[in-house]
Structure formats: C-alpha cells, structure tokens
GUMARDREN-205777 format. One line per field, with one value per residue (C-alpha): z, y, x. Coordinates in pm, whole numbers. Example, Ala and Ser with C-alpha at 12.3 -4.5 7.8 and 13.67 -1.06 7.14 Angstrom:
w c(780:714)
v c(-450:-106)
u c(1230:1367)
//
This chain:
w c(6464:6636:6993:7233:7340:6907:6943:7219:7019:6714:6916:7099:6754:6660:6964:6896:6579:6629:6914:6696:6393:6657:6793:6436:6374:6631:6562:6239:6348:6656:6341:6111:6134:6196:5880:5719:5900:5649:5676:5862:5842:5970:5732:5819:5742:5782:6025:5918:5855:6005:5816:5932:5817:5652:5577:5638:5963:5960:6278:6295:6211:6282:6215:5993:5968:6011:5665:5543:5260:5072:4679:4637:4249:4299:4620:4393:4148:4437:4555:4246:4193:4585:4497:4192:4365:4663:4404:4236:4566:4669:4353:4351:4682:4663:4309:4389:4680:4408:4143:4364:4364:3927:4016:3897:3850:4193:4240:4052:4040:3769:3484:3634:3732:3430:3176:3457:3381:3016:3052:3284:3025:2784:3019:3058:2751:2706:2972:2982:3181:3470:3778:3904:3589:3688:4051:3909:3697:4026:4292:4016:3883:4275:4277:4018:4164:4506:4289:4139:4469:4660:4365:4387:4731:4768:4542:4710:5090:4946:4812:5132:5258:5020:5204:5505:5413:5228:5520:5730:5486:5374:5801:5767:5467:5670:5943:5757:5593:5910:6037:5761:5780:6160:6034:5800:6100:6330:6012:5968:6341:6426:6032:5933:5675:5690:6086:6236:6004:6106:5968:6184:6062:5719:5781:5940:5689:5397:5555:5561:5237:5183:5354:5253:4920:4966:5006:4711:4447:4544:4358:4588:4572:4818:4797:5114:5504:5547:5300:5118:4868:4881:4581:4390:4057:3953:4094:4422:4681:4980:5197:5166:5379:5749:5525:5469:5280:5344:5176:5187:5148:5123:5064:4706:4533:4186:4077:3764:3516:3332:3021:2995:2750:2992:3188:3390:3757:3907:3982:3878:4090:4172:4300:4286:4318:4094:4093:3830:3746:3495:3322:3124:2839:2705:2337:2236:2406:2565:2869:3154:3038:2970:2612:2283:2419:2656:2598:2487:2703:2645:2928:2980:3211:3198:3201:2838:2688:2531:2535:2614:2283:2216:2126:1810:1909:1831:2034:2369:2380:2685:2774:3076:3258:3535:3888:3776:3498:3601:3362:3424:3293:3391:3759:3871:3843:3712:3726:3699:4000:4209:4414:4737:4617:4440:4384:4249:3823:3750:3618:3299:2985:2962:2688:2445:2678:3002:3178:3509:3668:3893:4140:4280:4527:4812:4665:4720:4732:4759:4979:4892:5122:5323:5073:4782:4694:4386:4314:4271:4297:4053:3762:3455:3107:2853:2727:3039:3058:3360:3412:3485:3653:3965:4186:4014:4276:4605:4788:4794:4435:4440:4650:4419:4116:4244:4373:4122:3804:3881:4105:4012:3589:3691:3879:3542:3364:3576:3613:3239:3188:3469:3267:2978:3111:3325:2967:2716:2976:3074:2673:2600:2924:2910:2571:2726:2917:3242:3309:3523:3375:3606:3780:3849:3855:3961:3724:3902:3741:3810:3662:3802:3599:3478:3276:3051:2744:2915:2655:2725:2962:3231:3245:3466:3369:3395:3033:2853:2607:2499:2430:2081:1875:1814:2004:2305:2274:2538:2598:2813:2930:3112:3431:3467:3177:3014:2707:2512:2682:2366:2029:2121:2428:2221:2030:2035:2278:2067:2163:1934:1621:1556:1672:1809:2112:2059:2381:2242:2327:2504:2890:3182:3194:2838:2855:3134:2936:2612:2816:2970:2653:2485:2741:2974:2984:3102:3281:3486:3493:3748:3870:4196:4319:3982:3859:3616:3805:3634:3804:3592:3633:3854:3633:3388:3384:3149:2939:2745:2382:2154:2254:1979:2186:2456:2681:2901:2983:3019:3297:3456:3384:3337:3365:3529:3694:3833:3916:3702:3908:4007:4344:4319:4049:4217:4071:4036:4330:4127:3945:4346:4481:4203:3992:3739:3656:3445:3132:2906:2615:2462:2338:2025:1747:1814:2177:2339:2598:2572:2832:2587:2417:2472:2332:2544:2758:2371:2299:2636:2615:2277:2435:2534:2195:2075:2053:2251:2254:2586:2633:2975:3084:3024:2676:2374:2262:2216:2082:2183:2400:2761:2833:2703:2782:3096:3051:2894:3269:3401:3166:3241:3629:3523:3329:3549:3804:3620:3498:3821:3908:3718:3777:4106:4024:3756:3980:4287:4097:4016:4347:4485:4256:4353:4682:4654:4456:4765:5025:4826:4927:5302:5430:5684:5642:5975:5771:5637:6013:6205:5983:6040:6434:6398:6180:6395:6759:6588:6516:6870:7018:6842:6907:7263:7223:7091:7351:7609:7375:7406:7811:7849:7611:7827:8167:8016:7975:8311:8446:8304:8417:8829)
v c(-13824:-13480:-13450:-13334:-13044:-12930:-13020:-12746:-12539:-12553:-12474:-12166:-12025:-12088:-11888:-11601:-11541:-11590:-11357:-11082:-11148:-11065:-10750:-10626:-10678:-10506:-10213:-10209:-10222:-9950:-9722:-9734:-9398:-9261:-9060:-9128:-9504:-9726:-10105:-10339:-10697:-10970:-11186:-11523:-11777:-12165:-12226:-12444:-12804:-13084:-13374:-13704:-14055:-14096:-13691:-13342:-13236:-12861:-12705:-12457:-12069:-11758:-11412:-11212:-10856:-10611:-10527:-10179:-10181:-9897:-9819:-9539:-9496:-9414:-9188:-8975:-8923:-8818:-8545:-8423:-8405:-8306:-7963:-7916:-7926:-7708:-7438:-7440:-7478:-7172:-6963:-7080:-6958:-6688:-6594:-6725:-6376:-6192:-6248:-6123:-5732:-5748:-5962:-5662:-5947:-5869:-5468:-5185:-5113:-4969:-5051:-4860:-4555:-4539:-4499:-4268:-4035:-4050:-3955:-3709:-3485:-3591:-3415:-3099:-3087:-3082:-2756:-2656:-2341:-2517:-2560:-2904:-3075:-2970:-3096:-3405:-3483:-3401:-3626:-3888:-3856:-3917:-4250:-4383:-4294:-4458:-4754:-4811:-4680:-4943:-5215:-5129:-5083:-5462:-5573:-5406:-5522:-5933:-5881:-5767:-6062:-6282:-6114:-6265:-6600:-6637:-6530:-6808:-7073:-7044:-7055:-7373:-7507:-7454:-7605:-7934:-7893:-7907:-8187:-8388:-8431:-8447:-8796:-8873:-8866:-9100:-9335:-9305:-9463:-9647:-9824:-10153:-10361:-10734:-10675:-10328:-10143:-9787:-9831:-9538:-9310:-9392:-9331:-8984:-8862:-8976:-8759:-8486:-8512:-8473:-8164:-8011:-8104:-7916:-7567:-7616:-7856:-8119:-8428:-8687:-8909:-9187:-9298:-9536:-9535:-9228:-9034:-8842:-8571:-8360:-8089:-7835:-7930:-7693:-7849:-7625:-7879:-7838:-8194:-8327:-8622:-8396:-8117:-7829:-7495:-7222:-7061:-6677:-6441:-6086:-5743:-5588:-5624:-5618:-5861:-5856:-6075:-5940:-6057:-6124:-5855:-5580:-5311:-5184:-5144:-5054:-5164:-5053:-4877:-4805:-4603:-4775:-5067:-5342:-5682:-5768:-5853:-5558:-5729:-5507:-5618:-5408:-5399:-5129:-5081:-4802:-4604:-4445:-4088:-3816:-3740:-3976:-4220:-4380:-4736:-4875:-5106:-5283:-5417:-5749:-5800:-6143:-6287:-6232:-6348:-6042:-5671:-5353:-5152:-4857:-4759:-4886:-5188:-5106:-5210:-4935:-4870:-4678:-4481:-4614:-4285:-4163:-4021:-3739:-3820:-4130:-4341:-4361:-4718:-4905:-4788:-4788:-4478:-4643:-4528:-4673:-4565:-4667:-4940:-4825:-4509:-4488:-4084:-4138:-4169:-4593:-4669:-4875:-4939:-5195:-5439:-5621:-5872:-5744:-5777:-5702:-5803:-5572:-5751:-5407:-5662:-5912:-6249:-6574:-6681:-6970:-6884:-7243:-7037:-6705:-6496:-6655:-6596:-6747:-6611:-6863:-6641:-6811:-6639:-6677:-6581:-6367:-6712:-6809:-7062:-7137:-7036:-7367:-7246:-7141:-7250:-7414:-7571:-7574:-7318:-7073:-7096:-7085:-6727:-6612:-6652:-6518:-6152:-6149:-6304:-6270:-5975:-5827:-5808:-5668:-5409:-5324:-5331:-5158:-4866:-4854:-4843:-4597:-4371:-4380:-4227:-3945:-3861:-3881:-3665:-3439:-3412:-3264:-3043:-2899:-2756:-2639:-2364:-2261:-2017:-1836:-1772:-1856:-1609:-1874:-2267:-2520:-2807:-3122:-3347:-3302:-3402:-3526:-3326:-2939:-2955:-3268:-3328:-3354:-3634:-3819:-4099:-3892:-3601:-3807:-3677:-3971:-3863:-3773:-4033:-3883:-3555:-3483:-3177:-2907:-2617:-2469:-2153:-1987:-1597:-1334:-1092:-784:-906:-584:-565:-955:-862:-990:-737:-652:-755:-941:-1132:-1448:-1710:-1984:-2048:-1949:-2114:-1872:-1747:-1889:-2287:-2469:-2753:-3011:-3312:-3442:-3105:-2884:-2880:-2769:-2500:-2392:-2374:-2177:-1934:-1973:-1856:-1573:-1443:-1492:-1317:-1225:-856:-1051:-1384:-1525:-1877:-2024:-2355:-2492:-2843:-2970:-2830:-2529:-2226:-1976:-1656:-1374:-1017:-777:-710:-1000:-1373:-1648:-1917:-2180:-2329:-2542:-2772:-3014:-3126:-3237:-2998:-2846:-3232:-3371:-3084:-3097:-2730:-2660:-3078:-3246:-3560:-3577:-3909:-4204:-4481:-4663:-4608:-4247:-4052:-3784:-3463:-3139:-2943:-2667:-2846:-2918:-2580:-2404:-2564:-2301:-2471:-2732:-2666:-2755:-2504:-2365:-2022:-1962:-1804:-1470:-1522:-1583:-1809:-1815:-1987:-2181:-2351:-2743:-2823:-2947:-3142:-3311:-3415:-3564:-3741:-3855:-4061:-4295:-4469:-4373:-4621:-4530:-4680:-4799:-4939:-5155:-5284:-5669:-5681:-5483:-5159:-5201:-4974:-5000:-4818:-4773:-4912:-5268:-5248:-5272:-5520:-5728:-5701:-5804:-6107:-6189:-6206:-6437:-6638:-6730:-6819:-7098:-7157:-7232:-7445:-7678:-7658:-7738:-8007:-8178:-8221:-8297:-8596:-8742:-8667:-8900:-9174:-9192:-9158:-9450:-9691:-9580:-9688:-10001:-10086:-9867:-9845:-10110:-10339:-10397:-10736:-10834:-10756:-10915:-11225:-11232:-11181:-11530:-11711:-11624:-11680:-12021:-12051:-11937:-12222:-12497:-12361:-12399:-12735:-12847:-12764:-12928:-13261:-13199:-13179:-13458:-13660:-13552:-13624:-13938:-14030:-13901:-14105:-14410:-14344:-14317)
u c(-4541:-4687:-4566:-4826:-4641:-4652:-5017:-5038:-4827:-5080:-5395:-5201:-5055:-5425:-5570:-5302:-5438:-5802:-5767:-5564:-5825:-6107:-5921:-5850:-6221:-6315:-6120:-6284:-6603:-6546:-6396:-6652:-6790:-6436:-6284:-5980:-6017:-5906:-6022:-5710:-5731:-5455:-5276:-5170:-4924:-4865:-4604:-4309:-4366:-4241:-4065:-4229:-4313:-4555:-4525:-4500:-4740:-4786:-4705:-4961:-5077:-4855:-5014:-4756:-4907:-5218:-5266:-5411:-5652:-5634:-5666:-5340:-5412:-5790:-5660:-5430:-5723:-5945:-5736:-5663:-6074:-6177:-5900:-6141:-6456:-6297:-6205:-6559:-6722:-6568:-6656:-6989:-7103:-6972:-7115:-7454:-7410:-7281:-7525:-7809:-7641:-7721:-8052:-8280:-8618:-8728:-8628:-8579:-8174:-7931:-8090:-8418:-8226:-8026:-8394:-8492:-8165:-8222:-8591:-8528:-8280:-8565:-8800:-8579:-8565:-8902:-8920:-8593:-8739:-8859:-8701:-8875:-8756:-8380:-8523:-8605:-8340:-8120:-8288:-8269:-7958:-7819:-8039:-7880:-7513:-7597:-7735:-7385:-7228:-7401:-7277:-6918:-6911:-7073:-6805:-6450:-6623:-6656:-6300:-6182:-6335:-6216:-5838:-5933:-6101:-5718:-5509:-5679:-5648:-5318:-5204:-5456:-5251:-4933:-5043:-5099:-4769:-4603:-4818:-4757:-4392:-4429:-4632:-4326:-4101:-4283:-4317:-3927:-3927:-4243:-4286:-4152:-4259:-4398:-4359:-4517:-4697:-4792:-5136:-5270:-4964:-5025:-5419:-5355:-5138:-5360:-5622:-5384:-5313:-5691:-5731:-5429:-5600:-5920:-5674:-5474:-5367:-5108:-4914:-4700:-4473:-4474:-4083:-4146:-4012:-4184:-4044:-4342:-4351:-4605:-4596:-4862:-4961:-4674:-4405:-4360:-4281:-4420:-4332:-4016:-3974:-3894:-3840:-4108:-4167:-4436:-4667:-4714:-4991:-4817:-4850:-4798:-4498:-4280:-4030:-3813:-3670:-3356:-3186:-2858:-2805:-2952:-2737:-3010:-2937:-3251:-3605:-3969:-4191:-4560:-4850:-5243:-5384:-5539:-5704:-5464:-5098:-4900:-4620:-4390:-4198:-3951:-3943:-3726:-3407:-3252:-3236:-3466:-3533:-3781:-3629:-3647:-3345:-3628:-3709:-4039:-4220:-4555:-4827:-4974:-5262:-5230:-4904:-4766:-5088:-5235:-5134:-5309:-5452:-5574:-5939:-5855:-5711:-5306:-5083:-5003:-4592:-4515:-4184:-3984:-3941:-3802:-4003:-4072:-4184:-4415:-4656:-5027:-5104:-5444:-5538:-5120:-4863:-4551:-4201:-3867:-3590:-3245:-3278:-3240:-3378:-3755:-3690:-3352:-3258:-3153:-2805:-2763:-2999:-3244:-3225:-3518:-3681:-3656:-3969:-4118:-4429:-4610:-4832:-5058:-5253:-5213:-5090:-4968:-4617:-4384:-4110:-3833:-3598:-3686:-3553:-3660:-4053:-4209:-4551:-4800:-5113:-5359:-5403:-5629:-5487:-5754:-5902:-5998:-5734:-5578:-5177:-5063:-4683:-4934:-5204:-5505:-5701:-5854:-6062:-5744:-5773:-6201:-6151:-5831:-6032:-6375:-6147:-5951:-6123:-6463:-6518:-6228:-6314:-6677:-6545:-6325:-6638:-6890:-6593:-6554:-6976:-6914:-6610:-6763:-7120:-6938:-6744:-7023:-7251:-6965:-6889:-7218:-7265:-6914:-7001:-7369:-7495:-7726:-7914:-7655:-7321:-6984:-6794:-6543:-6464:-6216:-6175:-6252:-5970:-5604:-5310:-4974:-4740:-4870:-4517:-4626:-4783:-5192:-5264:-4890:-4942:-4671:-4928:-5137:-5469:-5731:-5884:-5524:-5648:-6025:-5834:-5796:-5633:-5960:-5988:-6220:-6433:-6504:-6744:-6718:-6989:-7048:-7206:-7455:-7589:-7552:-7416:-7099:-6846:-6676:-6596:-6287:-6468:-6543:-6391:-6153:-5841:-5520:-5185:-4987:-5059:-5403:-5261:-5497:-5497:-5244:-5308:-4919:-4795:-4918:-4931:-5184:-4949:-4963:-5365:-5400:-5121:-5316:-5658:-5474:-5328:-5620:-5917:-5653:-5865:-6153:-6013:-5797:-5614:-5400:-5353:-5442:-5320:-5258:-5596:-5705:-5883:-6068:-6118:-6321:-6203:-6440:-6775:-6733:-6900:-6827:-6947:-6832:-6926:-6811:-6534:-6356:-6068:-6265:-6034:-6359:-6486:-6112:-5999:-6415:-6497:-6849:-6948:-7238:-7032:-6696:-6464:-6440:-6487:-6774:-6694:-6616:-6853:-7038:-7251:-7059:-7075:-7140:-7457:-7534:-7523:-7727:-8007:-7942:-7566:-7752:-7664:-7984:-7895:-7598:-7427:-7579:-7406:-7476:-7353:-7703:-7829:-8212:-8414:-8608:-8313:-8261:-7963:-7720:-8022:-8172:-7819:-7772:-8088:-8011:-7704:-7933:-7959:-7610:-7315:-6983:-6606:-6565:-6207:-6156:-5818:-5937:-6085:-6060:-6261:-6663:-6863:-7240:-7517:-7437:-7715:-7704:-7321:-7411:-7663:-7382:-7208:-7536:-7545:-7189:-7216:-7514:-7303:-7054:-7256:-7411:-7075:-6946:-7231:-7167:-6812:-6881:-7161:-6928:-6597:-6819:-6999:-6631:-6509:-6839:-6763:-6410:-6494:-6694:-6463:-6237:-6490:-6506:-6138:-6103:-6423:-6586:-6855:-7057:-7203:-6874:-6710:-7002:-6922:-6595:-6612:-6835:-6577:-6287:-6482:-6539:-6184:-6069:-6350:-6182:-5795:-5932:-6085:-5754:-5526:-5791:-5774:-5451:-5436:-5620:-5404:-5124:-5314:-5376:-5025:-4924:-5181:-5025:-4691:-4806)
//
C-alpha cells in the first residue's frame, strides 16, 4: 500500500508542476505581443510506479522539460520568401520615386521640349533670315537640355543614395552575423536537451536569422548544440558555429581568371566608371602589343551571357594593348600593364580563355579570409535572369538591382537617345552654314591618342565608330570682300594624291597635315589638348560643306551640341556667343551662302520623322525615331515599376501565409492560455488538498499513538 509520506510526495510533485505549468503560462501570456516569442509549454511525465498488491500505484507527476513550439520547415520557407519581398520592397519604392521623373501626364517634360526643338528648326526654316526664330530655337533648345539635365542628374543623386542605403546595411548584416554566432556560443554552454532547453537562445537567434534574412538571402543548417550554419543562397557561408565571415562593400576593382595554358604576368587596368560589370574573354591568343601579334579579346556586360556588337550586330574583338595605347570600350579606358606598375609593358602571352572581369563601381564582396574577396554583387544576365553564383535577395539585393539594373540601364538608354540626337543634329549642322563665316574654331571632342587610327578603339575619340571613309570639303574666302579667295580655295581635304579620309588609318595628326597641305595658303591646323584648331590666315574666313566621313561632326567643328552624355550635352559656345553661328543653309555649289537658304535647318527638322541606329551598351542596335525611342525608355521605366509591384505584392502574400501557418505553431493564444491558467490553478487546488488529506491522515495517526 501507499505510505503517507508517498502520498505527500504525489501532491508536492503535483504542486511543482502545476506551479511550473502556471509560470510557463504566464510567460506566454506576458509575451504575446513580443516578436520572435515562440509559444513554451511544460511536458510532463508519470513518475515511477510502485510494485504493490493488489498492483502498481503510480507515484506521482514530474515535469521533464519547457518545450518550444516552433514549425522549422515552414521557418526555412519564410526566410527564403521574407528575402524576396525585402528585395522587391526595396525596388518598388524606390521605382514608384523614379517613375514620377518620366511621369509626363501631369507636366510638360522631354517629350514636350523635344516637338518644341523639331518645330523650332521647322520654324527657321520657315525664316531662316530672322533673328527671333534663331532666338527661339536657342531659349528652347536649352529647355530641353535642362529637361534631360534635370533627369540624369535625378538618376546619378538616387544611385548615390542607393551607395549609402548599402553601406549601412551591409554593417547591419554584419552586425547580425556576429550576433548570431555570439547566440551559438551561449547555446554550446547554456543548451541541453530533455533537461534545460535554451528556448530564449533558440528564439533570439531565429529572429536573427529573420533579419539577417530581410538583407540578403540565407540557407542554414541547424547541425544541433549550437552549431548553426548560416549561408547565402550561393553557398557563401556566413555562420559557422563561433565562426564568422564578413561581407564587404568596396571601391572599384578588377579580378582575373587565368588558364592554365596562359603566360601572362600582368593585370588589366582602367579609367571610367559604369553601372555595369566588363568581362573580357580572350579569344585569340597572343601577346600585349600595339602591332598585329596583339591578342583578341571580346566584352561581356553581363557575365559571359551575351557580347557587345557592332551597329550591325557582329560580334566587337578588341586588341589587348598596352598604356599607351589604351582601349575605349563602353564608358571605361582599358589597358593591360605590370603589376606593380599600370604604365609599365606585361610579361608573357595570354592564352584562349583568359578572362577578366572589370567591376568600374562600388560592389559587394565576400571576404572567406582577409585576402580573399569573392564578388557577390547581384547581377542580372541580358534575359533578366538572375546570376545565381551571387546575391539574389534581400533589400541589399532590392537597392543593387534598382542602381544597377534599373537606374543604371535607363541611364544607358537616355545617354544613347541622348548620343544619338547630339550626332544626327551635329551631322547636319557640321555640313551647314551661318550667316557669318569662322575666322577660327576649336573642335569640341578630343581624342586620347593624336598618333592612332581616330576610328580604332585606342584613338579615344567618343565617335571613332560613326566615322566612315568619304571626305570633308571645306571653302575659303576673302574676308573684305566675301568672295571665294581664289580658284584653289575650295574643295575636298586630300591626304596625298587625291586619297580620301580613311577612320582605320589615318590619325588627328594626319588631318590637321592633310588641311594644311591642302589650304595651307589660307588655314591653319594645329592641335590643342588632344583637339583640332583651325586658325585662318590674316584676311581669310572659312566655311565648311559637305562632309561624307562624318569627320566635321566626329572632331565638333562647326556643330550645334557638344558632349554625349545625358548629363553633359551642352550648346556650342560658339552657337551661344553669336546667333549668326546657326547654320540654317549651306555652301551652295557655286560657293554661296544666301540668307534665304534653309537647308541645313529643313534637314534638321526633317530628323524628326527619320529612323536612326542607336547602339547602347545593354541591347543590340535599333533603328527608329528619336522620338518614340525615347518614349520606349519612358514605357520601360513604366514597366518595371508595375513589374516590381507585383513582385513585391506576390512574395509578400506568401510571406503572410507562411507567417501565419507559423503563428499557428509559435504564436500565443490569450483564450487557449487563459484556459490553461484555469486547468492548472485547478490542478495546483487539488495537489494542495491532497497533501492536507494527507496531514490530517498523518495527525490522525499521531494522535493515536499519544
């Protein structure tokens, strides 16, 4: 039979765990607005029975362990969904501020000012003798610069934002790194199964997880006693157990994969930035030189995916030169130099598949030791795919894709809208003529190298490629009386013999020889920082005419914009200074410029409805108007936007539900915890009753015994 003494036993086992099933609940119930607090409840066991005639007699209730609920397989598919929504959360702000600079429903902007410009060469050309429609076309023509000023300008300041909205997240991400294997450490210590369970720990940590999760796309691995692995999508561990590794935003770098075939001993080099990656691929081997030997590399703006063409759509091969004789690829000026020395000629020959990846921007980076950085800046191939070997989540990701991918390809378009007006304008007014002749004129576009080829890539002259083999023709008058100044003071530039322009071989250089061999009597040329200056001789003045190479418009002589940028195109200073610069006619065959003639100004207008190539970096060639190629940008920025609503509205609606399915498991009932504070206050009321049954039984007995 049950001694009295195991009847008191029972009923203070019983109290025990009433009490610690009341404390639990109460804990529950005090943490039920508190996030990350996942729902604890006591499990209990039947104490050891007794063996007794006529049976077994249970000795009573001992509380094992606080118990955690919590759903880990619905918790991994929530962070991998919460990174999603973070990233799209991120874009979609932000584009929702970007899409009102090409909202042109409420005001007037770009496309306005651009019909203006067209209608106000239309008008010149209408009165190409009066001064208020040069006016005019003036005022308006710097309206619709600041428009695109002011667009660009919007554009570089979010990016620079962007810069600092990463810089603080990724010291945030580390941060949590840190804390989280601080947490693995104190579970190494504090956590033992079936008898303490470091339900806190594991709550904080799981919460870490979380946030870590909204900066960047994790995996783990929960390998037990504290030992968690906490990775990116990619593999790139960042938790081991106690063991971290940091993340990196840092300054613009190159890095370079070699094959095992390759001799080259040196590294790649560059000037310019660029909101995207340049990988070069070498696919012919040889050396670094400025002769034939030189190896053939081509250019990848995304990773290997696609390759740079040409206007009509071939494949661009580029020479791996030396300093001095530098590439101009995209918005960079590439070269290939010693390693400790960027001036100084490489050693060795580089081989078929050796690549290197230019990275002309701030990125991110994966440092597994401190002299060992991976790049892991997010990166989007030409499909819109995702590169999978980086980061593809989180807000760092949202803000990496909207400077980069968004912001980054509209500022490639609205420069290439922005290229191709200043050249299809320039074209036509280079070729035109005022009502004043020049006396002299500094081109407005330089080159890098006066020696090299102007339409080789090393010449560094921003329109080597619109250059074509034609010739310029160029007239020289008497500046008293107006007239041709001679019989020989007309015609077309002659390299030697009658040859005409060649952009694959002859040099800044060799045109301002050509000019002075050809009007030498009349002209001269020099060149000034890189740039062709035309001086006449006392009692001349010049004008130019027809132009099939493009050389006038290519070297800015006699043009109506200068720069190629969005952020950069301005009016000629000479169009600025003197109203009379505007070339609305043309030399005429017999050497005339009438005041009545429209030429230049009809053709210009005429560009409004004409299709033009325009080649950007990111896509290949289109030919269209300017006009609804920029409307296509305009459409695009639309696009996305939407796009990355419902990005944003998709992942966020999965993220809910597993939030909730979560909640269903870890979060707190106040009616399920009110209940069970009644059930075990019950329970705790009859442990007590027992053990006074049991006092009196004993009293009793004692009572019999005196």
């Amino acid at each position: 039979m049950v001694g009295l003494n195991t009847i008191l036993d029972i009923g203070k086992g019983a109290l025990f765990a009433s009490q610690s099933a009341i404390g639990v609940a109460g804990n529950n119930i005090a943490n039920v607005n508190t996030p990350g607090y996942a729902r604890q409840s006591v499990r209990l066991e039947e104490q050891y029975a007794i063996d007794k005639t006529p049976g077994q007699i249970g000795t009573g209730v001992k509380t094992v362990e606080v118990i955690r609920h919590f759903n880990s397989f619905v918790e991994q598919q929530y962070v991998d969904k919460v990174s999603s929504q973070r990233r799209w959360d991120a874009v979609y702000q932000n584009m929702r501020a970007l899409d009102s600079l090409f909202n042109e429903s409420q005001t007037e902007g770009i496309n306005a000012a651009i019909a203006q410009f067209w209608k106000d060469w239309q008008d010149l050309a209408t009165h190409p003798e009066l001064n208020a429609s040069r006016e005019a076309l003036l005022g308006n023509s710097q309206t619709l610069l600041s428009a695109i000023h002011t667009v660009a300008e919007d554009m570089r300041r979010m990016q620079v934002q962007m810069d600092e909205f990463i810089a603080q997240e990724v010291d945030a991400a580390n941060d949590i790194i840190k804390q989280i294997a601080e947490v693995n450490l104190q579970i190494q210590t504090s956590d033992v199964p079936g008898q303490n369970n470091a339900n806190s720990l594991f709550d904080r940590r799981d919460k870490l997880v979380r946030e870590l999760a909204g900066y960047l796309d994790v995996e783990y691995v929960d390998n037990g006693g504290g030992n968690l692995t906490v990775m990116t999508k990619a593999g790139h561990v960042l938790v081991d157990g106690v063991q971290t590794y940091k993340l990196a935003f840092e300054s613009p770098k190159s890095i370079q994969e070699l094959t095992t075939d390759s001799t080259f001993d040196g590294d790649v080099y560059f000037e310019g930035g660029d909101d995207f990656e340049y990988t070069l691929e070498v696919v012919q081997p040889g050396d670094v030189a400025m002769g034939g030997t030189a190896a053939q590399f081509r250019v990848s703006l995304d990773g290997g995916k696609t390759w740079m063409t040409d206007d009509t759509g071939a494949e661009l091969h580029f020479a791996a030169r030396p300093d001095e004789g530098r590439m101009r690829i995209g918005d960079l000026n590439v070269w290939f130099g010693d390693k400790a020395d960027a001036t100084a000629d490489p050693a060795g020959n580089l081989a078929v598949g050796d690549s290197f990846t230019i990275v002309p921007k701030k990125g991110l980076y994966w440092y597994k030791t401190t002299s060992t950085p991976m790049n892991i800046t997010p990166q989007q191939f030409a499909n819109g795919a995702d590169n999978t070997r980086r980061l593809t989540g989180g807000s760092l990701a949202g803000y990496f894709q909207f400077r980069d991918e968004n912001i980054g390809s509209y500022v490639d378009k609205l420069d290439g809208f922005a290229k191709s007006f200043v050249w299809e304008v320039n074209r036509l007014h280079s070729q035109g003529a005022g009502t004043q002749k020049h006396t002299n004129m500094v081109g407005t576009y330089g080159v890098d190298s006066a020696t090299a080829p102007l339409g080789s890539n090393s010449s560094g002259l921003v329109w080597a490629d619109r250059l074509q083999q034609g010739n310029l023709q160029m007239f020289f008058y008497d500046s008293s009386t107006g007239a041709l100044a001679s019989g020989a003071s007309f015609g077309p530039l002659d390299f030697g013999g009658g040859a005409m322009f060649d952009p694959q071989s002859h040099s800044l250089t060799d045109v301002a020889d050509a000019i002075n061999n050809t009007w030498g009597t009349f002209v001269t040329a020099d060149i000034v920082n890189n740039r062709l200056r035309l001086t006449a001789d006392s009692g001349y003045e010049f004008a130019f005419g027809t132009d099939t190479a493009g050389l006038a418009a290519a070297l800015g002589l006699n043009t109506f914009f200068e720069g190629t940028t969005a952020a950069d195109i301005e009016l000629t200073t000479m169009v600025q200074s003197d109203l009379d610069y505007i070339a609305s006619g043309h030399v005429n065959g017999a050497g005339e410029v009438n005041t009545g003639d429209n030429t230049a100004a009809k053709a210009i207008a005429e560009l409004k409805d004409k299709s033009v190539v325009i080649n950007i970096h990111t896509e290949r060639p289109t030919s269209q108007t300017l006009a609804k190629y920029f409307n296509s940008i305009v459409t695009t920025v639309g696009g996305d936007t939407a796009s990355a609503k419902f990005n944003y509205d998709y992942n966020e609606a999965l993220a809910s539900d597993l939030e909730s399915r979560q909640q269903e498991t870890a979060g707190v009932s106040l009616d399920e915890e009110m209940s069970s504070l009644i059930k075990f206050q019950h329970s705790y009321t009859a442990a007590a009753k027992l053990i006074s049954a049991a006092d009196r039984m004993l009293q009793t007995l004692l009572a019999i015994k005196n």
